[in-house]
C-alpha positions in Angstrom: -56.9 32.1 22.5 -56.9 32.8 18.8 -55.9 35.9 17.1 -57.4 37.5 14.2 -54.5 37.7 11.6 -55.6 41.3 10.5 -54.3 42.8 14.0 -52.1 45.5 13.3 -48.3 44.6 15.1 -48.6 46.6 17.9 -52.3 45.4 18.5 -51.1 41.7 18.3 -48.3 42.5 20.8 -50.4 43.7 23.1 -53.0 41.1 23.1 -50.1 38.2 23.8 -49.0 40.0 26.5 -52.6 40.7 28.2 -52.9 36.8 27.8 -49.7 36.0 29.5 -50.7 38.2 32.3 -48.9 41.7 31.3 -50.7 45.0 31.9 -49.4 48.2 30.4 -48.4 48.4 34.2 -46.7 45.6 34.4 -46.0 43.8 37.7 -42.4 42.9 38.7 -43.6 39.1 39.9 -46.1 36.9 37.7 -47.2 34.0 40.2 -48.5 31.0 39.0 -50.5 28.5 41.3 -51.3 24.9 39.9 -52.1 21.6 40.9 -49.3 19.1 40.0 -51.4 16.4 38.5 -53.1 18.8 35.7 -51.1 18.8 32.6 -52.9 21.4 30.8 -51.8 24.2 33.9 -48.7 23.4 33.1 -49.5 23.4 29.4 -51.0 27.1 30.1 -47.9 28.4 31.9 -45.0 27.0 29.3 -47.1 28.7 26.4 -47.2 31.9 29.2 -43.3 31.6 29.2 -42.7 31.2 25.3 -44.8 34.7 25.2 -43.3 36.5 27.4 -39.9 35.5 26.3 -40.7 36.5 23.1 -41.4 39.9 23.9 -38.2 40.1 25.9 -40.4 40.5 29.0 -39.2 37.5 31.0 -35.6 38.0 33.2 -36.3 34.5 34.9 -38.5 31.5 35.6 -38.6 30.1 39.3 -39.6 26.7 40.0 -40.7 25.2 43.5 -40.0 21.9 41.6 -36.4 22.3 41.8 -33.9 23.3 45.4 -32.5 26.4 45.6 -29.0 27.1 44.2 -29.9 25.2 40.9 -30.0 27.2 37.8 -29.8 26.8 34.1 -28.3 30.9 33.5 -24.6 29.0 32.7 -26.3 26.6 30.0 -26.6 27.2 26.2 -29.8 27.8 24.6 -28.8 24.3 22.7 -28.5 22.4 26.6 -30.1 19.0 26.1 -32.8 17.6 28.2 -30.3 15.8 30.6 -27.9 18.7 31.0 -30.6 20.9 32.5 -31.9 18.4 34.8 -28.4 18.2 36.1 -27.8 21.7 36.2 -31.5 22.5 38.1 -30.4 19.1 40.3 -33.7 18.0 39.4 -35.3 14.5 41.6 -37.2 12.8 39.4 -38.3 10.8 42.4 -40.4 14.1 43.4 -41.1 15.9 40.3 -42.0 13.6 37.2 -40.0 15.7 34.5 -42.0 15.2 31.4 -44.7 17.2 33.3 -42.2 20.2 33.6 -40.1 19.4 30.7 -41.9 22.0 28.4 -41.7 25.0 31.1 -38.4 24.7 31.3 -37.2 23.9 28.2 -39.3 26.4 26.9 -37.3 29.1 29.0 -34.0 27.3 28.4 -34.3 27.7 24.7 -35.3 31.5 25.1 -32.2 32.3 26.9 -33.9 32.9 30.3 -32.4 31.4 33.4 -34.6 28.7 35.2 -33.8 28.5 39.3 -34.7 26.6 41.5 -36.5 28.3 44.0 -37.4 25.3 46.6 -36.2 24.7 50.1 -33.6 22.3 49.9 -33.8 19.1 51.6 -31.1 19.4 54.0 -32.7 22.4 55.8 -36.4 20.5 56.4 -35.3 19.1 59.8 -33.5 22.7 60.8 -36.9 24.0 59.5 -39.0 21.9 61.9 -37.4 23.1 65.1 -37.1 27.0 63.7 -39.6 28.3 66.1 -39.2 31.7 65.0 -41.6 30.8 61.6 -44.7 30.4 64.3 -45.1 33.6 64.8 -44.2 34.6 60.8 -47.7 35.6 59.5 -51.3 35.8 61.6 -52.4 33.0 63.2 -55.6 32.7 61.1 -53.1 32.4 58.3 -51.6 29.5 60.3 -54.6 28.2 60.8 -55.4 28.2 57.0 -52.2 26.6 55.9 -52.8 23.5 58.8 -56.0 23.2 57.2 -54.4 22.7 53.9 -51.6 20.7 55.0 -54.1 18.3 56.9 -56.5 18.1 53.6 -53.3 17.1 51.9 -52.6 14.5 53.6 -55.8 12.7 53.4 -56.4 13.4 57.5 -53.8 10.5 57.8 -51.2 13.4 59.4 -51.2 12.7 63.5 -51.8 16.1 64.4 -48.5 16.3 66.7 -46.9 16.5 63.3 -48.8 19.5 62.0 -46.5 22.2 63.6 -43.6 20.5 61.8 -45.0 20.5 58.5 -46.8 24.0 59.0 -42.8 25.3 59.6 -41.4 23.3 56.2 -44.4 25.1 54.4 -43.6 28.3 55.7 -40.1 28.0 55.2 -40.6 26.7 51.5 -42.4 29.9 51.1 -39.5 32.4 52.4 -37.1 30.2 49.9 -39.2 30.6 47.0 -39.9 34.5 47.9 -35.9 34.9 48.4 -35.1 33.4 45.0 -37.6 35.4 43.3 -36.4 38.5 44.9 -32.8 37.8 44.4 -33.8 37.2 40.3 -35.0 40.7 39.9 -32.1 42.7 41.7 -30.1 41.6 39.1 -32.8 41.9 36.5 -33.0 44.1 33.5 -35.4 47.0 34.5 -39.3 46.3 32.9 -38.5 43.1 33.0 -40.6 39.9 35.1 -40.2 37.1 37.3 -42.3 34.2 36.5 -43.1 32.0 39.7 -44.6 28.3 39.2 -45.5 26.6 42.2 -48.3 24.5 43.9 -51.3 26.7 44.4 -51.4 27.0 48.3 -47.7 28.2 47.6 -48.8 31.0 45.3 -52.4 31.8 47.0 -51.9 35.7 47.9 -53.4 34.9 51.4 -51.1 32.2 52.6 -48.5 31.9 50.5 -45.0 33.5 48.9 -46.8 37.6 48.0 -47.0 37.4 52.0 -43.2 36.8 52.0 -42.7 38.8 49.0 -44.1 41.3 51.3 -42.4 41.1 53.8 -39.2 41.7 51.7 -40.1 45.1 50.5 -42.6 44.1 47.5 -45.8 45.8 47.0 -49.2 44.2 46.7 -49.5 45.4 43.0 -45.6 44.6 41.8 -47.6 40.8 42.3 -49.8 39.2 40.0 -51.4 35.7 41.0 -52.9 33.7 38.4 -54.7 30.1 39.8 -56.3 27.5 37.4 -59.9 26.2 37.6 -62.6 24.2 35.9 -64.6 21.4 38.2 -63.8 19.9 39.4 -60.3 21.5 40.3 -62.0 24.9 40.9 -60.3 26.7 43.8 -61.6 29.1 46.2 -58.1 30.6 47.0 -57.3 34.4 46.3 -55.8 35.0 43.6 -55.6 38.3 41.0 -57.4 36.0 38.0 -58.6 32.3 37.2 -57.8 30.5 34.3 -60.1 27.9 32.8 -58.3 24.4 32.2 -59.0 21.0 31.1 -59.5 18.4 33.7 -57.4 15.7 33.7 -59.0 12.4 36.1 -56.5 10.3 37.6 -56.3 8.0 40.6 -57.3 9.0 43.8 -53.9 9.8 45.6 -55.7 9.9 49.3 -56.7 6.4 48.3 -52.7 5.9 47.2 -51.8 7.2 50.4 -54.1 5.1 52.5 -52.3 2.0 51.3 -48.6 3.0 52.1 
């Protein structure tokens, strides 16, 4: 978005903030919903952070890409690259971090504390046998999300293993909505939570605002921006779209397929 340089200062604060998602009533959680393999959403959402920071908007920046209990808010603004991904306990193995790097490093330069907001590996198998997350949210919610889940696994998911994942998902979800949560109580007042996670994670039907919910938020304290521009266009609900580029790569059913 370019600015005309003859905007008054207040004029030109306001614009940057309307583009990084910030109405003069400002909601308390700013979620963002990508696709992993599209650099320029992730592109879109570090410049969002840098923006925000710089109008002392931001209290934190929550990450599905890294467990809970990690978090930069000990490191200096100076921390390099290697320090954080020790800090956030980052797996390169499941995150590639020069896709992140820039969100992160973005908020770690603007003194904001990066958390990791993601279920940690150790509680997926307690996850699978928590019975108690069937009956979490409606079952044409459930439905929805074993859709998804079967789409994102290329159909090659034996459909005994579907309840199993369907509890990780939903359990991912309550982690993510916990460590957002937990952010603002100790946030300034007027200040945001910026959420980045995978867009089924962030979709307001399915997703954390139905966990955020359930913790006390309401439906307008949430803002959920999604990406799309064909043919990455998404259907899911969400409070605006953004228009990004479209990066082709390989086929990852196809990658899948030969595991």
């Amino acid at each position: 978005m370019k600015l005309p340089l003859c905007l008054p200062p207040l004029l030109l604060s306001l614009s940057l903030a309307a583009w990084a998602g910030i109405a003069p009533s400002s909601p308390r959680v700013l979620l963002y919903g990508e696709q992993h393999d599209q650099p320029d959403q992730q592109r879109q959402v570090a410049q969002a952070v840098r923006d925000l920071a710089s109008h002392q908007r931001l209290a934190a920046v929550v990450l599905e890409m890294a467990e809970q209990g990690g978090s930069t808010a000990r490191l200096p603004v100076t921390a390099d690259e290697a320090t954080v991904k020790e800090a956030l306990r980052w797996s390169a193995a499941a995150w590639p971090w020069d896709t992140y790097k820039d969100v992160v490093m973005s908020a770690v330069r603007a003194e904001v504390p990066v958390l990791g907001g993601n279920l940690p590996r150790r509680d997926m198998r307690e996850a699978m046998q928590n019975a108690s997350l069937d009956g979490l949210l409606p079952p044409a919610v459930n439905d929805q999300l074993k859709t998804a889940i079967r789409e994102g696994h290329c159909g090659l998911l034996p459909r005994e293993h579907e309840g199993g994942m369907l509890r990780i998902q939903l359990a991912r979800d309550q982690s993510m909505a916990r460590t957002v949560a937990q952010a603002l109580e100790s946030a300034t007042p007027g200040r945001q939570v910026l959420l980045l996670a995978g867009a089924q994670h962030a979709a307001r039907d399915r997703g954390v605002p139905l966990h955020l919910q359930q913790l006390g938020f309401k439906p307008e304290e949430l803002h959920v921006t999604m990406f799309g521009e064909a043919p990455t266009d998404t259907t899911l609900p969400a409070d605006r779209t953004l228009a990004a580029a479209f990066s082709p790569g390989p086929d990852p059913c196809e990658q899948l397929r030969k595991k």
